[in-house]
C-alpha positions as CSV (number, residue, x, y, z in Angstrom):
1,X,57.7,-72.4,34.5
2,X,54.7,-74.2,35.7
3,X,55.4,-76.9,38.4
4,X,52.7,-79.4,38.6
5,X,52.0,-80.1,42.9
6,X,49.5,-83.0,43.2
7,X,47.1,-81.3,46.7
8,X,47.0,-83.1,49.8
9,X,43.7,-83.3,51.4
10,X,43.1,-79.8,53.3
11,X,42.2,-81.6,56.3
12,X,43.8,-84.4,58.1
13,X,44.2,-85.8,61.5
14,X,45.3,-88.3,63.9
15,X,44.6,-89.7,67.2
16,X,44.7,-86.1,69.0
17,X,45.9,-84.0,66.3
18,X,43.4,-82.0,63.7
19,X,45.3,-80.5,60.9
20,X,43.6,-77.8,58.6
21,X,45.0,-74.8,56.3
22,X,46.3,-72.0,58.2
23,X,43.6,-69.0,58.0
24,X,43.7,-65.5,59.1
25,X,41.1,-66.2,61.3
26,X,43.6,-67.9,63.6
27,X,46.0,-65.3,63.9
28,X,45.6,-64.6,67.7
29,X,46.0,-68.5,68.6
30,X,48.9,-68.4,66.3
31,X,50.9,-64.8,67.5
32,X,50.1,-65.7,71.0
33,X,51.5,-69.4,71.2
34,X,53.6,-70.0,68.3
35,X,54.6,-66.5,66.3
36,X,55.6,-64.2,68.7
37,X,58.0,-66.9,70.9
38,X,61.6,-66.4,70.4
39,X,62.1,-70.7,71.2
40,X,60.2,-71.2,68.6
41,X,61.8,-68.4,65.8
42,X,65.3,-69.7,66.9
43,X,66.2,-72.2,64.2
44,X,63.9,-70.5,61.8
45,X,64.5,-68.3,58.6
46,X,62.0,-65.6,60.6
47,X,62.8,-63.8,64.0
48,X,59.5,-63.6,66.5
49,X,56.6,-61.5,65.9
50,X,56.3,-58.4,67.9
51,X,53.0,-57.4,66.4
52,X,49.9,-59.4,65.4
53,X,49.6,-57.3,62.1
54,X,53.3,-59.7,61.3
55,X,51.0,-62.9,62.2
56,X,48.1,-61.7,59.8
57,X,51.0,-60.9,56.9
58,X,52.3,-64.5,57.1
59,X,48.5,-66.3,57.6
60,X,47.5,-64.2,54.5
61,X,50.3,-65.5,52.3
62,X,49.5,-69.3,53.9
63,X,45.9,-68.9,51.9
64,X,47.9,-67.5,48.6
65,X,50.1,-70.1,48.3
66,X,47.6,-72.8,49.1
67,X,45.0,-71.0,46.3
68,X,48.0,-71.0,43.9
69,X,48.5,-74.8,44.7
70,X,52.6,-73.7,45.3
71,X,52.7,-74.9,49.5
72,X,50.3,-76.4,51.8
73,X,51.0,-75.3,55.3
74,X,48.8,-75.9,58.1
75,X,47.8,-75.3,61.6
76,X,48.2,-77.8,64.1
77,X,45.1,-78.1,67.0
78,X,44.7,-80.5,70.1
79,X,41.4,-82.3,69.4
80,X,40.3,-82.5,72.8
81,X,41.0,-78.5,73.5
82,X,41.0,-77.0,70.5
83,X,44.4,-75.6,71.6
84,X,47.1,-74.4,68.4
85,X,49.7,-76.7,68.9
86,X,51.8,-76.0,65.8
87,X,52.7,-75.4,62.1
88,X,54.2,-77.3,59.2
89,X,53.6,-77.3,55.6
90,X,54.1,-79.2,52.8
91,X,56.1,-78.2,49.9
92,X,59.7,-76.2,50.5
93,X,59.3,-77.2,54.1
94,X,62.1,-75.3,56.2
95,X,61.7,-77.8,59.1
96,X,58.8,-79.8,59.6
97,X,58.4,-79.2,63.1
98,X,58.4,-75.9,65.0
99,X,56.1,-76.7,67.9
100,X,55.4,-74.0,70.4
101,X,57.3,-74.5,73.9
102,X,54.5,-75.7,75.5
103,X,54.7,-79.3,73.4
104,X,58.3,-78.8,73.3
105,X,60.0,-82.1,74.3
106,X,58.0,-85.0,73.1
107,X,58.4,-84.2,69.2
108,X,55.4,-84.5,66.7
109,X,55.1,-87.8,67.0
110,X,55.0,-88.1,70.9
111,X,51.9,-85.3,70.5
112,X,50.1,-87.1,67.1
């Protein structure tokens, strides 16, 4: 069965947000302040990431499924610092908000 997904723009942002697909290229940004926290894994279908190879794994099947049109997750970066804030994606979305403990607090919308 084919499912027909209309894709979002791959880029997007807001006032100090910059949203753009999640790559393996960000893996380090994304194991050392998002993957591998146990705050952030604790509501989550996933447990923490003990080893960057698990961040890589997960980045890689972000580009399939945005190739195959099926999900469109994204990384979340601080315009100003470049800093990863966080990941959500659209399609299936498990919860649409799993910000790393540093932004913990003030929701999405308080850091948008």
């Amino acid at each position: 069965m084919t499912v027909d997904v209309l894709r979002p723009e791959s880029t997007w942002e807001t006032a100090r947000l910059l949203a753009r697909p999640a790559v393996t290229a960000d893996a380090q940004a994304i194991f050392e302040h998002h993957a591998c926290d146990p705050e952030v894994a604790r509501y989550m279908s996933w447990r923490p990431h003990t080893e960057i190879s698990e961040t890589l794994d997960f980045l890689r099947r972000c580009e399939q499924v945005w190739a195959e049109g099926s999900a469109f997750p994204w990384s979340l970066w601080m315009k100003g610092s470049g800093e990863f804030v966080d990941s959500s994606r659209s399609a299936f979305i498990e919860r649409p908000w799993t910000s790393g403990t540093r932004y913990r607090g003030g929701g999405g919308a308080r850091v948008s």
